[in-house]
PQR file of N, CA, C, O and H, with PARSE charges and radii, in Angstrom:
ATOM      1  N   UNK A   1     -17.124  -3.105   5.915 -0.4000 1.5000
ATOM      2  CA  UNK A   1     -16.394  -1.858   5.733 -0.0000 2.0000
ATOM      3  C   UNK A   1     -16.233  -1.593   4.234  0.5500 1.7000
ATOM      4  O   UNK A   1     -15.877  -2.406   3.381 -0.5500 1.4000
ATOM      5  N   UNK A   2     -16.539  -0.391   4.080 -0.4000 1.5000
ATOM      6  CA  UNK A   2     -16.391   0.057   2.479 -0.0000 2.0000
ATOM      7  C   UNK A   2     -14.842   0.214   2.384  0.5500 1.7000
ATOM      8  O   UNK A   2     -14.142   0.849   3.173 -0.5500 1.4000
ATOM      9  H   UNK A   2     -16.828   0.269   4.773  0.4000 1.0000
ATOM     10  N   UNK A   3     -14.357  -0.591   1.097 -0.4000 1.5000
ATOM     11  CA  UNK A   3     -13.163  -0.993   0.550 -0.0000 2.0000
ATOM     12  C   UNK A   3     -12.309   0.607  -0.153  0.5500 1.7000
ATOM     13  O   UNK A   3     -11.108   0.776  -0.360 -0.5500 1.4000
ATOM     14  H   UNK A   3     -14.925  -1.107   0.456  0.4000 1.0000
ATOM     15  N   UNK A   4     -13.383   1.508  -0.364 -0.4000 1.5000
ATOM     16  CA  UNK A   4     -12.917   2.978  -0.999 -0.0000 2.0000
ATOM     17  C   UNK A   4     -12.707   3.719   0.308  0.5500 1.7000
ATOM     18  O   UNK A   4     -12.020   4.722   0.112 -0.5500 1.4000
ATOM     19  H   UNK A   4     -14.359   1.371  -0.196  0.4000 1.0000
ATOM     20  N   UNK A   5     -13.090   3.555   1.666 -0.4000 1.5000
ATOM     21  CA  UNK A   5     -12.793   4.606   2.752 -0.0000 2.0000
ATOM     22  C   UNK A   5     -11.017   4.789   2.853  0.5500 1.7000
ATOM     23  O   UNK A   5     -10.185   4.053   2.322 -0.5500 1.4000
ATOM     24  H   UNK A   5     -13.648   2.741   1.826  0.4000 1.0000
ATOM     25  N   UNK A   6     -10.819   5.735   3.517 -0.4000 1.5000
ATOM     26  CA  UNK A   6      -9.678   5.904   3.406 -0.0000 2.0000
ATOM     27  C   UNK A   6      -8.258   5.581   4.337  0.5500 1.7000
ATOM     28  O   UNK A   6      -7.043   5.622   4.142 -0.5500 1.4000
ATOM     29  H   UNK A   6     -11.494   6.333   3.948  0.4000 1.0000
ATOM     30  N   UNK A   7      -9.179   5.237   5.462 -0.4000 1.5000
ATOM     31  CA  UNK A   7      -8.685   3.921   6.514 -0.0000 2.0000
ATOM     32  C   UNK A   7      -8.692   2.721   6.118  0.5500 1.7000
ATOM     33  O   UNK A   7      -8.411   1.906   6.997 -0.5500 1.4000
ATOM     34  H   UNK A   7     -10.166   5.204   5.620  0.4000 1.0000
ATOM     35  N   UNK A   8      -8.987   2.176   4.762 -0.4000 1.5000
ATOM     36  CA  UNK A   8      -9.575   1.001   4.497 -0.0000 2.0000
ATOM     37  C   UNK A   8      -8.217   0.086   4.934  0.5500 1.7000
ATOM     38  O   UNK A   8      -7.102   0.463   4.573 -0.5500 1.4000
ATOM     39  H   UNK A   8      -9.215   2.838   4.048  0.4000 1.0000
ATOM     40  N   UNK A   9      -8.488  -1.796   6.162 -0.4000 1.5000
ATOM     41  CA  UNK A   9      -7.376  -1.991   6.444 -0.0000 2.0000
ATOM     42  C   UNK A   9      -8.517  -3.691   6.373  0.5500 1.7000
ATOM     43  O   UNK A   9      -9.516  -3.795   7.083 -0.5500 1.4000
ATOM     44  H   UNK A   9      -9.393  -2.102   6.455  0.4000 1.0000
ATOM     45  N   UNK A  10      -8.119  -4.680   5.515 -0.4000 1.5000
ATOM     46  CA  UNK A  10      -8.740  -5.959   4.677 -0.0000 2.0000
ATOM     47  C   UNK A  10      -9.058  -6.879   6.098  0.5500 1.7000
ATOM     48  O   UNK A  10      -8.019  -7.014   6.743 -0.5500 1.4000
ATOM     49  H   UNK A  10      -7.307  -4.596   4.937  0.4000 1.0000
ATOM     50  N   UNK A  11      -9.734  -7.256   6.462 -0.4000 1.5000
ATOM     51  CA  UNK A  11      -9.802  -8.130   7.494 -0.0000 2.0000
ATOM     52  C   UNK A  11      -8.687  -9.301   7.507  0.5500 1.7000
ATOM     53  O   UNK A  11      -8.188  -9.738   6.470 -0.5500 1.4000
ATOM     54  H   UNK A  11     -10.578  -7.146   5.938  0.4000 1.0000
ATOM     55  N   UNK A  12      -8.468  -9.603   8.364 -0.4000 1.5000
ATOM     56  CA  UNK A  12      -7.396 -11.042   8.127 -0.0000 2.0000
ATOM     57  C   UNK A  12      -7.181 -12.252   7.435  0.5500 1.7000
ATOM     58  O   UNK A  12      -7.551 -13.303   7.959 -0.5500 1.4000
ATOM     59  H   UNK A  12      -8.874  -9.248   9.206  0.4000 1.0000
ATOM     60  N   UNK A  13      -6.717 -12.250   6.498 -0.4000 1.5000
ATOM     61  CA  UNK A  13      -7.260 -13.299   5.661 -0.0000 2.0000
ATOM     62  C   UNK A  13      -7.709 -13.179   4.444  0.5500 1.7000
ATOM     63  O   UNK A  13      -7.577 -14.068   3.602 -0.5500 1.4000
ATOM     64  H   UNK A  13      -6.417 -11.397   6.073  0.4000 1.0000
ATOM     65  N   UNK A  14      -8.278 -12.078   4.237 -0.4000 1.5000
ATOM     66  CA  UNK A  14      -9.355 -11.317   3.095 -0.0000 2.0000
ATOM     67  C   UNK A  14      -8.480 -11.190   2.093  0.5500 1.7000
ATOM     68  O   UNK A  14      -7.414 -10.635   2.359 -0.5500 1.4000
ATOM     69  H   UNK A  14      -8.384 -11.356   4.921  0.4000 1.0000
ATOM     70  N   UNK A  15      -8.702 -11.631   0.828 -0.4000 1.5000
ATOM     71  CA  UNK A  15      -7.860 -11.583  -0.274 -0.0000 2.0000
ATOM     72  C   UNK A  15      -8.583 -10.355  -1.305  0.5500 1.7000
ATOM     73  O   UNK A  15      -9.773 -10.287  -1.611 -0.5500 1.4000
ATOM     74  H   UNK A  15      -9.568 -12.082   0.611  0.4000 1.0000
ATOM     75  N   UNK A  16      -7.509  -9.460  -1.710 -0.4000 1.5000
ATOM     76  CA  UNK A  16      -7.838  -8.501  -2.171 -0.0000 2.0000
ATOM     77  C   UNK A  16      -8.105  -8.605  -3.468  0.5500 1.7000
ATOM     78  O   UNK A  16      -7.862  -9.794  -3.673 -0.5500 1.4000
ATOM     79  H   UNK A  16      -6.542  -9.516  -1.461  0.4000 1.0000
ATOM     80  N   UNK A  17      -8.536  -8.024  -4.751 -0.4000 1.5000
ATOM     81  CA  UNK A  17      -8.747  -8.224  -6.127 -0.0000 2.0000
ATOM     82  C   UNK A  17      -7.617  -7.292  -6.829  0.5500 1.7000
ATOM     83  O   UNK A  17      -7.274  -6.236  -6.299 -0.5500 1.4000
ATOM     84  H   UNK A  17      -8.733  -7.057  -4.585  0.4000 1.0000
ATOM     85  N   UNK A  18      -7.008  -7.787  -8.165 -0.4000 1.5000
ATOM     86  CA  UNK A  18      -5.896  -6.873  -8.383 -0.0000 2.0000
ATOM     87  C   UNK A  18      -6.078  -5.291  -8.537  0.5500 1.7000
ATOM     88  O   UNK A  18      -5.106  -4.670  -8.108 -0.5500 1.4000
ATOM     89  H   UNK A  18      -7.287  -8.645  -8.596  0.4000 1.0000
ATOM     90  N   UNK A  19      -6.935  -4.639  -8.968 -0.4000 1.5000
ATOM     91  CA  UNK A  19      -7.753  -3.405  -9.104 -0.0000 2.0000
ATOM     92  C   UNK A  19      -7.603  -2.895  -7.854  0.5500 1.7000
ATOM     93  O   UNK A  19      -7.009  -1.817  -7.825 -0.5500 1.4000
ATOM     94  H   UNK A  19      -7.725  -5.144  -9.317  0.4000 1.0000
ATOM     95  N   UNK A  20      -8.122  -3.544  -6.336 -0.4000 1.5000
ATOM     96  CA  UNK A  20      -7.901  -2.679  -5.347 -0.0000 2.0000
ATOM     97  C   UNK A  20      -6.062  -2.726  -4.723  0.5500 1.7000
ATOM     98  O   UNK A  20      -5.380  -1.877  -4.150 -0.5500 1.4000
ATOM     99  H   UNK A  20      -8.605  -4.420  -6.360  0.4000 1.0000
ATOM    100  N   UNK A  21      -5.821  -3.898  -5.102 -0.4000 1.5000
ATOM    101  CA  UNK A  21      -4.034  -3.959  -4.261 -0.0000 2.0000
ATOM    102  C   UNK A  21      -3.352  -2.863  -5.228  0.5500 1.7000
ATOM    103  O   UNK A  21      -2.454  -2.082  -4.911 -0.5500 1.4000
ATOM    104  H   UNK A  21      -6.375  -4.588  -5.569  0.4000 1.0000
ATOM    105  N   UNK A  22      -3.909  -2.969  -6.332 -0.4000 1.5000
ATOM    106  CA  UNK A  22      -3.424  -1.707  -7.261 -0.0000 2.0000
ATOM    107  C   UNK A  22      -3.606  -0.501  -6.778  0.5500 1.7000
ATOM    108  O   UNK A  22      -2.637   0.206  -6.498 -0.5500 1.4000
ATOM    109  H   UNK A  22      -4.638  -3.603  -6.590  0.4000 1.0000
ATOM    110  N   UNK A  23      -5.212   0.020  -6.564 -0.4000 1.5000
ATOM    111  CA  UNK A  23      -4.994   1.341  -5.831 -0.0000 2.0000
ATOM    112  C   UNK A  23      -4.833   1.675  -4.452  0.5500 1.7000
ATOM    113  O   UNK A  23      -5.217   2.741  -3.971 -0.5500 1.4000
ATOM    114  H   UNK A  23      -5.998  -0.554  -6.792  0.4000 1.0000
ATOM    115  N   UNK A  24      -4.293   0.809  -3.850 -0.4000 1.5000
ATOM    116  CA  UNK A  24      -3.879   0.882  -2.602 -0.0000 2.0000
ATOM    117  C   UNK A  24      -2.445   1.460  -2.610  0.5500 1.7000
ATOM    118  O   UNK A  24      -2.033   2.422  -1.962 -0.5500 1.4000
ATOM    119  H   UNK A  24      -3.982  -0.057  -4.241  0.4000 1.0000
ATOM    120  N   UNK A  25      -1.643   0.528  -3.640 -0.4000 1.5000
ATOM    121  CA  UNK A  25       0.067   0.753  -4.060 -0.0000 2.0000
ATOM    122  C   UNK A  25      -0.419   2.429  -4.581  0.5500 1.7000
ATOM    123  O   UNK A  25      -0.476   3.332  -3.746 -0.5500 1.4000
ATOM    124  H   UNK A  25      -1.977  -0.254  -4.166  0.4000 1.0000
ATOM    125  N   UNK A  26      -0.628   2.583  -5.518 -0.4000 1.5000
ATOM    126  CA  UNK A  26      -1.013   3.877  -5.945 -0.0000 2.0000
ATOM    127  C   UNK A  26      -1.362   4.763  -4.715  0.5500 1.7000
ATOM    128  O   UNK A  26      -1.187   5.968  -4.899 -0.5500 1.4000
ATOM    129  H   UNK A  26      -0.582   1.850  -6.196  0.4000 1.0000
ATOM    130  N   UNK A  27      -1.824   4.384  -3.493 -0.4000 1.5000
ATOM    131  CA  UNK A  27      -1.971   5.452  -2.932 -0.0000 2.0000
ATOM    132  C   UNK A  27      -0.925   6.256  -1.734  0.5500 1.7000
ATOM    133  O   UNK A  27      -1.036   7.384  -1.254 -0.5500 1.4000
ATOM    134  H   UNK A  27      -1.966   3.406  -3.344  0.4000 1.0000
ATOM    135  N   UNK A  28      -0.095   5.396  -1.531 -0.4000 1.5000
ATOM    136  CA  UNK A  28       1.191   5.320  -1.584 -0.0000 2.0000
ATOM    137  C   UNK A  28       2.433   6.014  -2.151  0.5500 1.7000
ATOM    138  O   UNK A  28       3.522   6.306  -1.657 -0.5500 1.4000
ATOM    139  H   UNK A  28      -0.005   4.480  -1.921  0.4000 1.0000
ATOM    140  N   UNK A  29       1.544   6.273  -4.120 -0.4000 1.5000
ATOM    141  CA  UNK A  29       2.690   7.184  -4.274 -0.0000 2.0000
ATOM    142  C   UNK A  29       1.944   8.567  -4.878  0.5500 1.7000
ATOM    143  O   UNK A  29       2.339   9.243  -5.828 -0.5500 1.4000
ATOM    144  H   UNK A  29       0.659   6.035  -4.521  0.4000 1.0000
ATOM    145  N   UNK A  30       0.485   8.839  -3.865 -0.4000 1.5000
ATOM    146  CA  UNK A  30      -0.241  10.343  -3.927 -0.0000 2.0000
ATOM    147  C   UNK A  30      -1.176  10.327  -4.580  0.5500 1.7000
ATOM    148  O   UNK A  30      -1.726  11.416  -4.743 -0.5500 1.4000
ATOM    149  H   UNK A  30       0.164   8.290  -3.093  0.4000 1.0000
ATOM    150  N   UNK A  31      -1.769   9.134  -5.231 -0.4000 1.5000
ATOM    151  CA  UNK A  31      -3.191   8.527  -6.223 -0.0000 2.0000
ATOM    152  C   UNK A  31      -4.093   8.760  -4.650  0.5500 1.7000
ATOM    153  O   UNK A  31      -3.924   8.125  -3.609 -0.5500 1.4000
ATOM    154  H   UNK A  31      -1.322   8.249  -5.098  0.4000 1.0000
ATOM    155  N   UNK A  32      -5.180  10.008  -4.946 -0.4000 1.5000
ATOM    156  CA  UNK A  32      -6.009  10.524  -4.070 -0.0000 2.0000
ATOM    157  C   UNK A  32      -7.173   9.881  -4.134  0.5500 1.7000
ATOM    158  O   UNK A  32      -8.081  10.415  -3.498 -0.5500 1.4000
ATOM    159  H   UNK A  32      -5.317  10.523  -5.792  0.4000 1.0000
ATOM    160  N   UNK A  33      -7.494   8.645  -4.854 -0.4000 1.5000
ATOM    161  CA  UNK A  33      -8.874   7.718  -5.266 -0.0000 2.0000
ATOM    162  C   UNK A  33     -10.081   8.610  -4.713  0.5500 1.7000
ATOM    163  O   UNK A  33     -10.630   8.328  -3.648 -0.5500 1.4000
ATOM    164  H   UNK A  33      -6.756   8.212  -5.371  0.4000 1.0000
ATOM    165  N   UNK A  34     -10.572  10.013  -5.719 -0.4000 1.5000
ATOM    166  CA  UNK A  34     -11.299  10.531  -5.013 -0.0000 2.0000
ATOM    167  C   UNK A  34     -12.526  10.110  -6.524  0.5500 1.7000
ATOM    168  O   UNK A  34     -12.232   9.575  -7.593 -0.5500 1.4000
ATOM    169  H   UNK A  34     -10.126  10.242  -6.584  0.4000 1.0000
ATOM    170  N   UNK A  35     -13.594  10.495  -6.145 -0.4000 1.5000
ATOM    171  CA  UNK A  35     -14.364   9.869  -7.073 -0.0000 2.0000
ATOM    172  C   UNK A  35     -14.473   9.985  -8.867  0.5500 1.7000
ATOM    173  O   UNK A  35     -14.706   9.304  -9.866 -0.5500 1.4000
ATOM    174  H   UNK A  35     -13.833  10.929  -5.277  0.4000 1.0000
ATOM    175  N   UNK A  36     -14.235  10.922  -8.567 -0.4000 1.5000
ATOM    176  CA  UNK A  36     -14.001  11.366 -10.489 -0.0000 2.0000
ATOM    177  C   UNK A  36     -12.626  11.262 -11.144  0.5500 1.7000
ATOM    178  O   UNK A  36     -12.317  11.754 -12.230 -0.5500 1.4000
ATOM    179  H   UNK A  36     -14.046  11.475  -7.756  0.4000 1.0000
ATOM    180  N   UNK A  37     -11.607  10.333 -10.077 -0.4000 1.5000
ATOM    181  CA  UNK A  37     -10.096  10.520 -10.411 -0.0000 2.0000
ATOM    182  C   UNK A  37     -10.116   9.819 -11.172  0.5500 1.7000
ATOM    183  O   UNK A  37      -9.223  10.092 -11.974 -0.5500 1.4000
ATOM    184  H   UNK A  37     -11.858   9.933  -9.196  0.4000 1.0000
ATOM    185  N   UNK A  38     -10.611   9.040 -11.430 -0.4000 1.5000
ATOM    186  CA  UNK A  38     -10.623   7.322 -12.556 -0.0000 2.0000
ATOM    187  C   UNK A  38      -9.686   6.820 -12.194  0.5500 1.7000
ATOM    188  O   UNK A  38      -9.421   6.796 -10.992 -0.5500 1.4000
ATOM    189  H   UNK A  38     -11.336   8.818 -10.778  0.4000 1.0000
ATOM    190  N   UNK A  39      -8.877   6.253 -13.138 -0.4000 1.5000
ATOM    191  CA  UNK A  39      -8.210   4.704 -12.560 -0.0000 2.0000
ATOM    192  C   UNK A  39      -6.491   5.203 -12.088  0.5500 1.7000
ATOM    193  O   UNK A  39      -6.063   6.291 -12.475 -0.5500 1.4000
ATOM    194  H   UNK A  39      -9.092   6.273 -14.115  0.4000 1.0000
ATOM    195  N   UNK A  40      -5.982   4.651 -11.582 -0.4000 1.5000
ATOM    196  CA  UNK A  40      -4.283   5.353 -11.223 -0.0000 2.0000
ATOM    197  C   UNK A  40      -3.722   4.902 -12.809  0.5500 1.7000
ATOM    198  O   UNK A  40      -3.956   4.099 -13.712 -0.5500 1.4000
ATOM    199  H   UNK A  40      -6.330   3.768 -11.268  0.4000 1.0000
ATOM    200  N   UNK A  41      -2.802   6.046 -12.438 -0.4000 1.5000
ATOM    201  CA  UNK A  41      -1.917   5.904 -13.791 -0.0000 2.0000
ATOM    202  C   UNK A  41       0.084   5.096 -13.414  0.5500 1.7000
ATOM    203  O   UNK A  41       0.606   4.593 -12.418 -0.5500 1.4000
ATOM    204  H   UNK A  41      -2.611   6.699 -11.705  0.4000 1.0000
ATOM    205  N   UNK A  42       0.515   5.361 -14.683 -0.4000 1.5000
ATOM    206  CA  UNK A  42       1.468   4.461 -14.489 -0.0000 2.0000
ATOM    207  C   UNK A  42       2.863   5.305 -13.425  0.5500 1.7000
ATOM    208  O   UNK A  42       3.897   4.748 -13.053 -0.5500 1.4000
ATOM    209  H   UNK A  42       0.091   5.769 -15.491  0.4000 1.0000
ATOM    210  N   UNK A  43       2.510   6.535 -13.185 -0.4000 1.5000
ATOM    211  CA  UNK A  43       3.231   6.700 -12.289 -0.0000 2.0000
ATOM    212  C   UNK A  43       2.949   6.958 -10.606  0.5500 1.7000
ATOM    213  O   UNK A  43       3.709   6.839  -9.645 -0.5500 1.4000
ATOM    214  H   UNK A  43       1.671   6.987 -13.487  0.4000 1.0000
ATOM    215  N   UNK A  44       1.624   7.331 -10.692 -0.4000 1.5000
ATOM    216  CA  UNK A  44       1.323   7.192  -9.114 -0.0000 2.0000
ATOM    217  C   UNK A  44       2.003   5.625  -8.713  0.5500 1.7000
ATOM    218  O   UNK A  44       2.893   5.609  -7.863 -0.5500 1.4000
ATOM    219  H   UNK A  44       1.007   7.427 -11.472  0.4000 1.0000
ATOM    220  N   UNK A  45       1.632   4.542  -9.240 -0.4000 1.5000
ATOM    221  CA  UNK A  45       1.986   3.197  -8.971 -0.0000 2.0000
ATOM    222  C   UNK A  45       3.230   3.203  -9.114  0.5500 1.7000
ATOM    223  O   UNK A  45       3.443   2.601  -8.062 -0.5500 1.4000
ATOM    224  H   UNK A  45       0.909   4.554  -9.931  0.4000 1.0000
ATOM    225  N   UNK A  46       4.214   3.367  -9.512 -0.4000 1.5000
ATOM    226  CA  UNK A  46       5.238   3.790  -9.578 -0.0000 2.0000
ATOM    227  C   UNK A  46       5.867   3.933  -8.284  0.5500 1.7000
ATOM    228  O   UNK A  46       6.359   3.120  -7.502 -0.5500 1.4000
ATOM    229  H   UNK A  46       4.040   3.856 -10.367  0.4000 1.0000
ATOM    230  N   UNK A  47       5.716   5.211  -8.270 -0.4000 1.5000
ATOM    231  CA  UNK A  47       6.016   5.925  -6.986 -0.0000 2.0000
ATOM    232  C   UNK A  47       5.424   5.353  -5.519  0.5500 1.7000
ATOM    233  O   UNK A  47       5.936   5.480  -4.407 -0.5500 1.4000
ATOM    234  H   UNK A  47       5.317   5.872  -8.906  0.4000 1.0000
ATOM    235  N   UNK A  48       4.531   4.875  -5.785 -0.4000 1.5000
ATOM    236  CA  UNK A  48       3.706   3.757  -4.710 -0.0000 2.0000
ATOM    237  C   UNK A  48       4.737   2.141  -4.458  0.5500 1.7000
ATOM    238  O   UNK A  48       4.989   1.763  -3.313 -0.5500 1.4000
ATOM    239  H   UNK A  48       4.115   4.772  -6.688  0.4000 1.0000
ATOM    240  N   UNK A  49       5.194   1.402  -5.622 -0.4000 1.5000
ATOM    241  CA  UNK A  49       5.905   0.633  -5.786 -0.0000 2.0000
ATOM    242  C   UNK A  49       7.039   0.709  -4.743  0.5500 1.7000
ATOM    243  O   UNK A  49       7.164   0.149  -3.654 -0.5500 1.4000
ATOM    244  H   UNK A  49       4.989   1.709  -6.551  0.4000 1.0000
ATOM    245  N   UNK A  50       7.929   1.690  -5.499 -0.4000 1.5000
ATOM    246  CA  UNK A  50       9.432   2.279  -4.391 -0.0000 2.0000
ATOM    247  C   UNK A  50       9.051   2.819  -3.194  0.5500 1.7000
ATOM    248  O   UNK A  50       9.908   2.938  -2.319 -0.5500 1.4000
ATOM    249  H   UNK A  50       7.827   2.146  -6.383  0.4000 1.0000
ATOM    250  N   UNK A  51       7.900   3.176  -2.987 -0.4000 1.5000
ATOM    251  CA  UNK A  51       7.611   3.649  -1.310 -0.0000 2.0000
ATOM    252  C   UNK A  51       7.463   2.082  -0.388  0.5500 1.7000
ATOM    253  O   UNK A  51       7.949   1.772   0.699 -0.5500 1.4000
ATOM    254  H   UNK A  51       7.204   3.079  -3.699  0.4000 1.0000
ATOM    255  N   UNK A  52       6.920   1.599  -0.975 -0.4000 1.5000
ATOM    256  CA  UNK A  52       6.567  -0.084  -0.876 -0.0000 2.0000
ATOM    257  C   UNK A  52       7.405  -0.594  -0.480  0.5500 1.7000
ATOM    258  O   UNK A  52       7.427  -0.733   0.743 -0.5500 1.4000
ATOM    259  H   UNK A  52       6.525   1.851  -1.858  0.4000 1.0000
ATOM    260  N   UNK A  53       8.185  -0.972  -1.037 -0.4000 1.5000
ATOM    261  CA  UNK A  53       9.697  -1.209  -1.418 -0.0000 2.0000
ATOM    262  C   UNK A  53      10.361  -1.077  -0.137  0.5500 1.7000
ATOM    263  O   UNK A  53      10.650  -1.962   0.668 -0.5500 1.4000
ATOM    264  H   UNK A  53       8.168  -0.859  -2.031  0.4000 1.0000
ATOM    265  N   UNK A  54      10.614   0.546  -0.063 -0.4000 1.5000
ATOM    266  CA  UNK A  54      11.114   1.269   1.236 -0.0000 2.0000
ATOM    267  C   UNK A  54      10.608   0.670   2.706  0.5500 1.7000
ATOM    268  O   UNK A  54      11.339   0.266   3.610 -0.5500 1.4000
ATOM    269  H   UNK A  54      10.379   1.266  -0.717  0.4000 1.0000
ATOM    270  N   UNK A  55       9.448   0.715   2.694 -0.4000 1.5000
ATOM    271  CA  UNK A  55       8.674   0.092   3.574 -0.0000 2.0000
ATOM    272  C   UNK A  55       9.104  -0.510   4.182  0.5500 1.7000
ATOM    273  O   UNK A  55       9.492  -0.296   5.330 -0.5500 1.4000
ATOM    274  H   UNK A  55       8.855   1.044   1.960  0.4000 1.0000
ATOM    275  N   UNK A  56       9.173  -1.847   3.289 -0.4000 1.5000
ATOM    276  CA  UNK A  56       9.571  -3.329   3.644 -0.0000 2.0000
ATOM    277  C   UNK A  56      10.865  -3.651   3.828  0.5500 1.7000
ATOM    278  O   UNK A  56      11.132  -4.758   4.296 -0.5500 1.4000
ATOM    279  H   UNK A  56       8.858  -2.021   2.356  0.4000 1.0000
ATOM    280  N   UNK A  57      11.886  -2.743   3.492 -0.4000 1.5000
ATOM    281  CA  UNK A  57      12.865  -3.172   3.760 -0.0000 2.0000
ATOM    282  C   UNK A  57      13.077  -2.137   5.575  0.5500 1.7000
ATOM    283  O   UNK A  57      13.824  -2.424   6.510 -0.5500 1.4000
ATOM    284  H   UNK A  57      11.669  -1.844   3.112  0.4000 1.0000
ATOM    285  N   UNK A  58      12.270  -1.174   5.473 -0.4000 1.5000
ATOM    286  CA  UNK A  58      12.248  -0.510   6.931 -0.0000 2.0000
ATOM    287  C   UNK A  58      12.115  -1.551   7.995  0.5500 1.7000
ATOM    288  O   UNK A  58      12.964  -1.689   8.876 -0.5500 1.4000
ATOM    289  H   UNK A  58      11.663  -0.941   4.713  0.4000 1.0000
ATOM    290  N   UNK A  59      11.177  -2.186   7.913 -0.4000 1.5000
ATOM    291  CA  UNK A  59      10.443  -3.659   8.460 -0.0000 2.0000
ATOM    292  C   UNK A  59      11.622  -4.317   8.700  0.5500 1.7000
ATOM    293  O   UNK A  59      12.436  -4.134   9.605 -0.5500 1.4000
ATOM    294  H   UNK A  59      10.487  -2.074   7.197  0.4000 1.0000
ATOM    295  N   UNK A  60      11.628  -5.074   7.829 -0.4000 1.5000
ATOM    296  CA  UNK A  60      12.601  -6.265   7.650 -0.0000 2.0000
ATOM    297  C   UNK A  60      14.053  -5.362   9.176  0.5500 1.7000
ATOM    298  O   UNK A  60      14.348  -5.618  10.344 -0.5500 1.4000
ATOM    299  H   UNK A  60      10.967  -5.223   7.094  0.4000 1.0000
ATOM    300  N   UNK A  61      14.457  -4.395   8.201 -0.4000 1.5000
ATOM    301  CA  UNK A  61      15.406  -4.324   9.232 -0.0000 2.0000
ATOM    302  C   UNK A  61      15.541  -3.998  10.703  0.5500 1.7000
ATOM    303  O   UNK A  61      16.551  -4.028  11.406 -0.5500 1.4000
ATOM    304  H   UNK A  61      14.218  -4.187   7.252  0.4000 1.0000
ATOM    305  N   UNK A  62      14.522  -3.737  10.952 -0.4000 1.5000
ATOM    306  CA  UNK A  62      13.452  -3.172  12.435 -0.0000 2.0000
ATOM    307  C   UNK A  62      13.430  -5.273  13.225  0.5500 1.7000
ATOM    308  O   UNK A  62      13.659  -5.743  14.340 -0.5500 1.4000
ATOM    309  H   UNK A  62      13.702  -3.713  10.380  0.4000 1.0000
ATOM    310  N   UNK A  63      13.148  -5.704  12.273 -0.4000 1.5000
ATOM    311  CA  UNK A  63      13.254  -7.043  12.979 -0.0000 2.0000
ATOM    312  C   UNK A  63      14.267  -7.491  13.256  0.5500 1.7000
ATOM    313  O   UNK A  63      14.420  -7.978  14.376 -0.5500 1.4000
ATOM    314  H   UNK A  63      12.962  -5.322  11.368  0.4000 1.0000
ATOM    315  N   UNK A  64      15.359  -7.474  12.269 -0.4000 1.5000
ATOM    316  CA  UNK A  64      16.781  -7.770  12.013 -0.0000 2.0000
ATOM    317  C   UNK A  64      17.022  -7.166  13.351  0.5500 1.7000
ATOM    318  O   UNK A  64      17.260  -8.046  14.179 -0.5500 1.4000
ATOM    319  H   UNK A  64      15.235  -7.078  11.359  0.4000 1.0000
ATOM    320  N   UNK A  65      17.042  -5.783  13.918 -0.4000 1.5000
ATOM    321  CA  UNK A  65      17.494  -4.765  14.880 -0.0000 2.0000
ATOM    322  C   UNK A  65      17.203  -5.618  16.174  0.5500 1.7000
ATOM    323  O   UNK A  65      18.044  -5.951  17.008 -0.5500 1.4000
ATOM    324  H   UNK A  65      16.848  -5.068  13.246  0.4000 1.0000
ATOM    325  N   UNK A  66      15.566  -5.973  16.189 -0.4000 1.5000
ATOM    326  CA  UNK A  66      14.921  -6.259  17.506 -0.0000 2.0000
ATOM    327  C   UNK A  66      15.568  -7.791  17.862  0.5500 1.7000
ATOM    328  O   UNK A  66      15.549  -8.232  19.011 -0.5500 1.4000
ATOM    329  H   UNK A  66      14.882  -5.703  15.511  0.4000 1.0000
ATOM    330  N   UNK A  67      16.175  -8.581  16.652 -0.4000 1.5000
ATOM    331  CA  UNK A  67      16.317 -10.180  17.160 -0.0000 2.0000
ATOM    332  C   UNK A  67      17.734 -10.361  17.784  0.5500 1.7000
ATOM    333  O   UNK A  67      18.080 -11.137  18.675 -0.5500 1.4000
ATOM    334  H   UNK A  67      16.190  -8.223  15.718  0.4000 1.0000
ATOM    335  N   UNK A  68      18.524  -9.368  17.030 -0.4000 1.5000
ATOM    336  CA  UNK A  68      19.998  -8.756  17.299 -0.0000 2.0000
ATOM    337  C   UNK A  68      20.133  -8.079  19.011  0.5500 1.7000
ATOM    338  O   UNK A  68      21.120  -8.226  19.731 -0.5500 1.4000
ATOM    339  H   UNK A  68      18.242  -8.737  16.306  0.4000 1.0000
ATOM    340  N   UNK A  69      19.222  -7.542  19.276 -0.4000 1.5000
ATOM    341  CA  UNK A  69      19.192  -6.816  21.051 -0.0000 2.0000
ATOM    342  C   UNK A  69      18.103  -7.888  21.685  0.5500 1.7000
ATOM    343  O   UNK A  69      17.257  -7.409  22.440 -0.5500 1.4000
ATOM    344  H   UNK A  69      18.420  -7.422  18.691  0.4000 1.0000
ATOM    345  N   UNK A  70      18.076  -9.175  21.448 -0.4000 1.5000
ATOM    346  CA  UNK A  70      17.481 -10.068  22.435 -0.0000 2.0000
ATOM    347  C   UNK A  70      18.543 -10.810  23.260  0.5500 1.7000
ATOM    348  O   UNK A  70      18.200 -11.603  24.137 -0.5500 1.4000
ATOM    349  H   UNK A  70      18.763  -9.564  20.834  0.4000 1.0000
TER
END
């Protein structure tokens, strides 16, 4: 699977290189990795970071929720 598609989702296990976990976070906060965009800048990642962030603490407490109603 090409690593630039836009479904791109790492096989299990597959360790990513910092360049792509970078524009992945970046895409996250609206970095469109379209071909002539060049590299993300310091605020798409940014904004990718705190969405991140958000994420995981969505998660986390979604488990917290589900172990709490067992």
């Amino acid at each position: 699977m090409d690593r630039n598609k836009k479904n791109f989702r790492p096989a299990e296990g597959a360790l990513l290189t910092l360049g792509e976990a970078n524009r992945l976070v970046a895409r996250l906060g609206g970095y469109l990795a379209r071909k002539g965009d060049g590299e993300p800048g310091a605020e798409s990642i940014g904004i990718g970071l705190r969405r991140l962030m958000d994420l995981t603490w969505g998660w986390r407490l979604g488990r917290q929720a589900a172990e709490v109603g067992r």
